[in-house]
N, C-alpha and C positions, 0 to 999 in steps of 0.2 A: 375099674370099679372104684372109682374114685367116690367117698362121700360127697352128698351135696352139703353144702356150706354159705350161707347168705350172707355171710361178712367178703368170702375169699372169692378168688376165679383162682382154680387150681389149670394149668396147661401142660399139659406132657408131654416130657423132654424133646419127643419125637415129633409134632406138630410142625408141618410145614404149608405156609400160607402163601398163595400165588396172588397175586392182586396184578391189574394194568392198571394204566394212568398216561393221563395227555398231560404232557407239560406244558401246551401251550393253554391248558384251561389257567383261567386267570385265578380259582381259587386252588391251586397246586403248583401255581409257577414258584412262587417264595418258601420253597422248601428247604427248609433249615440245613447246613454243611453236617450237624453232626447228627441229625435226621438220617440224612442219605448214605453216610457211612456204615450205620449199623444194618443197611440191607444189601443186598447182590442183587444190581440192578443190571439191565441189558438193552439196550438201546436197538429196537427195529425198526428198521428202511423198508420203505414200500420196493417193493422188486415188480413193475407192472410186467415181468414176465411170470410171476409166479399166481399172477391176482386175475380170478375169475372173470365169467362173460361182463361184469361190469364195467369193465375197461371199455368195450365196443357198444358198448350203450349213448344214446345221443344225449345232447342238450334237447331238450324242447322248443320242437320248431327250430333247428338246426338240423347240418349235416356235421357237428362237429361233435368228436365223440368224447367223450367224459374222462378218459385217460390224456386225448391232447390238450383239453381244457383245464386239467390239473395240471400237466406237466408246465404248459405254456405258462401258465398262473403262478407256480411254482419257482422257474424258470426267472419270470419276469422279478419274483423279490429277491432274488439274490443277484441283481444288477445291481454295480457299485453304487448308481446314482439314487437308486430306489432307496436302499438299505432298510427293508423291512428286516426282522427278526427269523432267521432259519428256521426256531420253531413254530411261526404263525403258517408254516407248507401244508397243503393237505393231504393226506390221505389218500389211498382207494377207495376207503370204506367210510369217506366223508359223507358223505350221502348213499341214500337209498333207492334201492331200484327203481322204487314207485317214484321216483324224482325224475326218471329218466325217460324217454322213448325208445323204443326197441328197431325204429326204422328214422330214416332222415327225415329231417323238415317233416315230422308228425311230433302228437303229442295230443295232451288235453289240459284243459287249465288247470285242472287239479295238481298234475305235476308240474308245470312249467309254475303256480303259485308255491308249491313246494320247494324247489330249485330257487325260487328268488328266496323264500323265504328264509330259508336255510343257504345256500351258498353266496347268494349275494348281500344283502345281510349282514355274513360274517366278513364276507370282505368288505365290505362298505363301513359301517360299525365299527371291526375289530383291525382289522389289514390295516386299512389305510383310516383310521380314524383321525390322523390331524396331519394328513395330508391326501386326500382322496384324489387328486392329478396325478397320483402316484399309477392307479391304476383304473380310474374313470376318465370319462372328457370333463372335460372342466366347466360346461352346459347341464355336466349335473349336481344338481346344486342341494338336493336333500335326499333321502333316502325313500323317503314318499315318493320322491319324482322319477328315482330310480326303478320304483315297481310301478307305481304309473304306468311308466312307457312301455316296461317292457311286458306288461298286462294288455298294455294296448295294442303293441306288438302282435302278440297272438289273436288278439281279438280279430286284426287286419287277415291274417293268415287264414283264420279260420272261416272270413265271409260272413262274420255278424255285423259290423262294420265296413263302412266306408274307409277310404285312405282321406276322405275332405275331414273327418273329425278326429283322427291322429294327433295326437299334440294341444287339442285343445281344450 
C-alpha cells in the first residue's frame, strides 16, 4: 500500500528482478566491472543433452543437423589459429524452428532465407567480420554473394532452375 508519488519510485525491500542477457550482443558486451558486481550473475552452457527436438532438426536442404552445425561452428572458433571470441558460440536456441527442416535435404525458401539470414549473417557480418577465411572460402567475397549462392542453391535443389545458371 504504498502511496503513489510522481516525484519518487518507491521499491520494496523484497523485490526481486530476473533479467537474461547475451554477452556477446554488442550493446551489453562493455558492461561496467562495478555494474556486474552489484548483481549475482550465473553463467549457462548449452548442455545439447538437455536441449529439445531442435537439436535433430536439419539445415535446409541438408542432411546436417542443427546441433552438429553449431557444434562444428562452435568448435571451429575456438581453434588456436581462428581465435574468434568464446562469446561469439552459439546457442541452441539461436535460431528458430521455422529456420530449420524437419527431414533431410528438404526445406522451403522461406527457411533456408531465414537461416541465411539469421545464421549466416551473423557469422559473416559479426564472426568473422575482418577476417571471413576464418570461416568462409575465400571465393566469397561479400555477403550478398554469400546469400546469392546459397539462394541459388536451393533454387537448384528444388528444380526451378537449371545448374547451367548457377553462379551466374
Amino acid at each position: 500500500n504504498v502511496p503513489f508519488n510522481s516525484d519518487k519510485i518507491y521499491i520494496p525491500h523484497n523485490l526481486t528482478l530476473l533479467a537474461t542477457m547475451n554477452t556477446s550482443d554488442q550493446n551489453v558486451f562493455p558492461l561496467d566491472t562495478a555494474f556486474k558486481r552489484r548483481w549475482d550473475r550465473e553463467k549457462i552452457m548449452t548442455d545439447w543433452n538437455e536441449v529439445d527436438d531442435i537439436k535433430n532438426l536439419y539445415i535446409p536442404y541438408t542432411d546436417v543437423t542443427w546441433e552438429k552445425f553449431a557444434t562444428t561452428i562452435n568448435n571451429k572458433m575456438l581453434v588456436e589459429d581462428v581465435s574468434v571470441s568464446k562469446d561469439k558460440q552459439m546457442g541452441a536456441y539461436f535460431v528458430k524452428e521455422n529456420m530449420l527442416s524437419q527431414e533431410k535435404n528438404a526445406g522451403d525458401k522461406d527457411s533456408l532465407k531465414a537461416f541465411i539470414s539469421n545464421v549466416m549473417d551473423y557469422l559473416y557480418n559479426d564472426v568473422t567480420k575482418f577476417n571471413h577465411g576464418l570461416l568462409f572460402d575465400n571465393s566469397v567475397k561479400t555477403y550478398d554473394g554469400l546469400y546469392e549462392t546459397m539462394t541459388e542453391c536451393a533454387s537448384v535443389l528444388n528444380g526451378n532452375v537449371d545448374d547451367s545458371t548457377v553462379g551466374v
